[in-house]
C-alpha positions in Angstrom: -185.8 -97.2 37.8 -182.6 -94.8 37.0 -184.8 -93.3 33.9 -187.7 -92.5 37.0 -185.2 -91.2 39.4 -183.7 -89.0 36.9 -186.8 -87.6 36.1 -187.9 -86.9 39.7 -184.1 -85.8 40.2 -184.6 -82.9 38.0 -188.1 -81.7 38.0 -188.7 -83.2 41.4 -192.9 -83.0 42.0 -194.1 -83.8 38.8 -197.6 -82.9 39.6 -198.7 -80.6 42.2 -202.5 -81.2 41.9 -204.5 -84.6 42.2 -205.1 -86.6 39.0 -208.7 -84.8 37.7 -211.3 -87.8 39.0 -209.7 -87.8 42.3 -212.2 -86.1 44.3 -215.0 -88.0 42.6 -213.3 -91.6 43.3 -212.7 -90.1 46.7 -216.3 -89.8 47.1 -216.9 -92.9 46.0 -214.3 -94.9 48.3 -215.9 -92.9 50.8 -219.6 -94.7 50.4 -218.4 -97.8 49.9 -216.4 -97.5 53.6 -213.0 -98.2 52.1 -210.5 -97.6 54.3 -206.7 -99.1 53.3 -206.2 -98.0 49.8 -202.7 -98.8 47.8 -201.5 -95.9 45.0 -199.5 -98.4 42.9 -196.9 -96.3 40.9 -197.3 -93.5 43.2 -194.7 -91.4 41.6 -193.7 -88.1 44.4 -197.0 -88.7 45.9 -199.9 -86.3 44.7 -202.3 -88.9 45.1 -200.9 -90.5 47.9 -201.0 -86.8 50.0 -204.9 -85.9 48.6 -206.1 -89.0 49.8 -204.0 -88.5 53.3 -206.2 -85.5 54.0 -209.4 -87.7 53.3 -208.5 -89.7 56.1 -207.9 -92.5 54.5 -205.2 -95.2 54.9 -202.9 -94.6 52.5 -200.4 -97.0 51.0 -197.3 -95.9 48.4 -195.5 -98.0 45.7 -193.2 -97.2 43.4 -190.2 -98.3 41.7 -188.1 -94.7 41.8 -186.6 -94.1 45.0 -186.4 -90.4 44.2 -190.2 -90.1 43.6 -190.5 -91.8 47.3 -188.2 -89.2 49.2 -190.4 -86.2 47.3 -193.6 -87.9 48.9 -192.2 -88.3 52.2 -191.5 -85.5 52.6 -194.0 -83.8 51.1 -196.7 -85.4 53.8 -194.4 -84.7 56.5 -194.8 -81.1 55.6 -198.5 -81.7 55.0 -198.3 -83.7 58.8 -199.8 -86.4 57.2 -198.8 -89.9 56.9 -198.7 -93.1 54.8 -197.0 -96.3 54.5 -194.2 -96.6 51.6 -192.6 -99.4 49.5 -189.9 -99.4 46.8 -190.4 -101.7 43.7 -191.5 -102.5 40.6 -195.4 -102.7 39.9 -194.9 -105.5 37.2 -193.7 -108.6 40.0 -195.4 -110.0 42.9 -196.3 -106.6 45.4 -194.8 -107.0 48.8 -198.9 -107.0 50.6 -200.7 -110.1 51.2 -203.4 -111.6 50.2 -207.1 -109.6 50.6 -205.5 -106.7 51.9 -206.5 -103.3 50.4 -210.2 -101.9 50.0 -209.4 -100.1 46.7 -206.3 -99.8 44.3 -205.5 -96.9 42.5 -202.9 -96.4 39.8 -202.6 -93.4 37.8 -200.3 -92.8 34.6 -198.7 -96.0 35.6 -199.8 -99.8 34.6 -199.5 -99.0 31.2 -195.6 -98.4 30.6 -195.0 -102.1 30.3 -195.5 -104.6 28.1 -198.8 -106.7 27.8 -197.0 -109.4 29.6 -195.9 -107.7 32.4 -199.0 -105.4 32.6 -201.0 -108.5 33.3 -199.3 -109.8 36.0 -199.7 -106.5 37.5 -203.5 -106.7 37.3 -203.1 -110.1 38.8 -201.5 -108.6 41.5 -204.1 -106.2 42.1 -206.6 -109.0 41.9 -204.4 -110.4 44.8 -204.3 -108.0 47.1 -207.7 -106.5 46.8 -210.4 -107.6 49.3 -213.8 -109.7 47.5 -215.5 -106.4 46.2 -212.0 -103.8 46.5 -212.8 -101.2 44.6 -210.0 -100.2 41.3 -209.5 -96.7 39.6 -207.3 -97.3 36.7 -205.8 -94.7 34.1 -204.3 -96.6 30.8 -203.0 -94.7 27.3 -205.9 -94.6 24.9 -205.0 -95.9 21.7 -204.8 -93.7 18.8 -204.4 -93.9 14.7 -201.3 -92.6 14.2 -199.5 -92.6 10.7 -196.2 -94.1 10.3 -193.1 -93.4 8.2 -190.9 -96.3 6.4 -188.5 -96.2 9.3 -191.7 -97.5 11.7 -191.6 -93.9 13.6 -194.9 -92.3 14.3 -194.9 -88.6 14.2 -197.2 -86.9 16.6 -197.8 -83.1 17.0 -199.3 -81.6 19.6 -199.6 -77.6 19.2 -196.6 -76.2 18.3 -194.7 -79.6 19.8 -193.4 -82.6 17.9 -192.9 -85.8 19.6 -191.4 -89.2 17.7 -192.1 -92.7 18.7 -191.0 -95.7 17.6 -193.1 -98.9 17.8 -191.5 -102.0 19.7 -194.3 -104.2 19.4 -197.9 -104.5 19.0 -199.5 -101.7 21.1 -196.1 -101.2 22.5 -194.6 -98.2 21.6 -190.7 -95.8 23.0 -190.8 -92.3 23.0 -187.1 -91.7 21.3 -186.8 -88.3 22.6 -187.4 -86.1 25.7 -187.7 -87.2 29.4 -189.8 -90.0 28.4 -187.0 -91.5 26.2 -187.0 -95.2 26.4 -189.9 -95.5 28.6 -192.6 -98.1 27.1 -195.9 -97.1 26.4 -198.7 -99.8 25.7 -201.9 -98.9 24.0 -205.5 -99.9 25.5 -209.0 -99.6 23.8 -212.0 -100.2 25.4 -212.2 -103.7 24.0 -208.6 -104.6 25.6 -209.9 -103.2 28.6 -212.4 -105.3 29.3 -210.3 -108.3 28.3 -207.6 -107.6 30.5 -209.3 -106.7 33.4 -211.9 -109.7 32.9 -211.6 -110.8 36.8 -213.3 -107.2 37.8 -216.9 -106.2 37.1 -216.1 -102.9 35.1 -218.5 -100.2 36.8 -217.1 -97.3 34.5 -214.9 -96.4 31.5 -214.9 -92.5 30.1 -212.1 -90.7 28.3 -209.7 -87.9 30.6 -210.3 -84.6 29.8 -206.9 -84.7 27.4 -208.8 -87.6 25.7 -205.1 -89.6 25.8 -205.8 -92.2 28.7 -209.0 -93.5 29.5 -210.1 -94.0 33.5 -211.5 -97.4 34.4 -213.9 -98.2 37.6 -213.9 -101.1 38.2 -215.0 -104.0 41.2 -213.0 -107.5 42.0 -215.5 -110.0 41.2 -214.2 -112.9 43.9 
C-alpha cells in the first residue's frame, strides 16, 4: 500500500484516458443490462469516472488510499458519483454474495503471487451474480533471456528496465516506480486454468501486446 500511495503521491492521475477496450466492454455491459459494476484495483479512478458517465453503477476498490482521494475527487469535479472501498484485492472483498453484474480490473490482479491471485478470482466468483459479466487485463508472458545473477534485461526503445525473478512466473522490477511491486506472468493456457469457474467469451492481445484482455462469464 505505501509503494501505491507513493506513486499516486507523486504523479497523482496516472492515467487520464480509459483503458483502450473500455468503450467496447461498455457497449457490451450495456446489452447485457448490467447495471452495478465493481472496478477492483481501481487505482485514481479513470475507469471508475468513464463508466460514471455511462450511467452505470459504479463501485471502486483499491488498496492505496491516495489513488482513492484522486478519484473522488476527480468525479466530484466530473459531478458524478460512485461508491468507494479501501483494501486489498487479494483477501475476502468487503460485498456480499451475488452482488455485482460485471467485474472489471485493469493492470491489477496480476501483481500478486499465484496464490493470492486466485483467491482474488474467487472473490470475483463471489460476488458476481449467476452470468456477471468479467473484463480482465493480466501481463502476457514473454521469453526473456537471463543473466547468471537471475536478472532479466528488457529494453524497450531507448529504455532499459531489470527484473529479477522471485518465483515461477513471478517476477520484481528492481528499479523505477515499480520497484518491488510483483508481477506474475499469464499465457493463454494459465488463463483458462485459472479462471476455470467462468465460460471465457474472449481473449486478444492489448495494443502494446504486454497484457492480454480476458471476457469472460460466471458459469454458476
Amino acid at each position: 500500500m505505501k509503494q501505491w500511495n507513493r506513486v499516486f503521491k507523486k504523479q497523482g492521475k496516472l492515467f487520464l484516458e480509459p483503458q483502450e477496450d473500455m468503450f467496447k466492454i461498455a457497449a457490451i455491459f450495456k446489452k447485457k443490462k448490467v447495471k452495478k459494476i465493481l472496478d477492483l484495483g481501481c487505482g485514481s479512478g479513470r475507469q471508475v469516472v468513464f463508466l460514471a458517465k455511462k450511467d452505470f453503477s459504479v463501485y471502486g476498490f483499491d488498496i492505496a488510499e491516495e489513488g482513492i482521494k484522486i478519484a473522488k475527487e476527480w468525479l466530484n469535479n466530473e459531478g458524478l458519483e460512485a461508491d468507494f472501498k479501501i483494501g486489498s484485492i487479494y483477501k475476502k472483498l468487503p460485498y456480499l454474495d451475488n452482488f455485482f453484474d460485471a467485474v472489471i480490473s485493469t493492470h491489477a490482479i496480476h501483481h500478486g503471487r499465484i496464490e493470492d491471485i486466485r483467491k482474488a478470482i474467487g472473490e470475483l466468483y463471489r460476488v458476481l451474480k449467476p452470468g456477471g459479466l468479467i473484463f480482465i487485463n493480466l501481463r502476457k508472458r514473454r521469453i526473456r533471456k537471463y543473466d547468471p545473477k537471475n536478472l532479466i534485461i528488457e529494453k524497450r526503445g531507448k529504455q532499459k528496465h531489470t527484473y529479477k525473478m522471485i518465483a515461477e512466473r513471478t517476477y520484481v522490477p528492481i528499479e523505477g516506480d515499480e520497484k518491488g511491486l510483483i508481477h506474475y506472468l499469464f499465457d493463454k493456457k494459465q488463463i483458462k486454468k485459472e479462471f476455470k469457474d467462468f465460460r471465457i467469451k474472449k481473449i486478444w492481445l492489448s495494443s502494446t501486446g504486454r497484457h492480454y484482455c480476458l471476457l469472460g462469464e460466471v458459469k454458476k
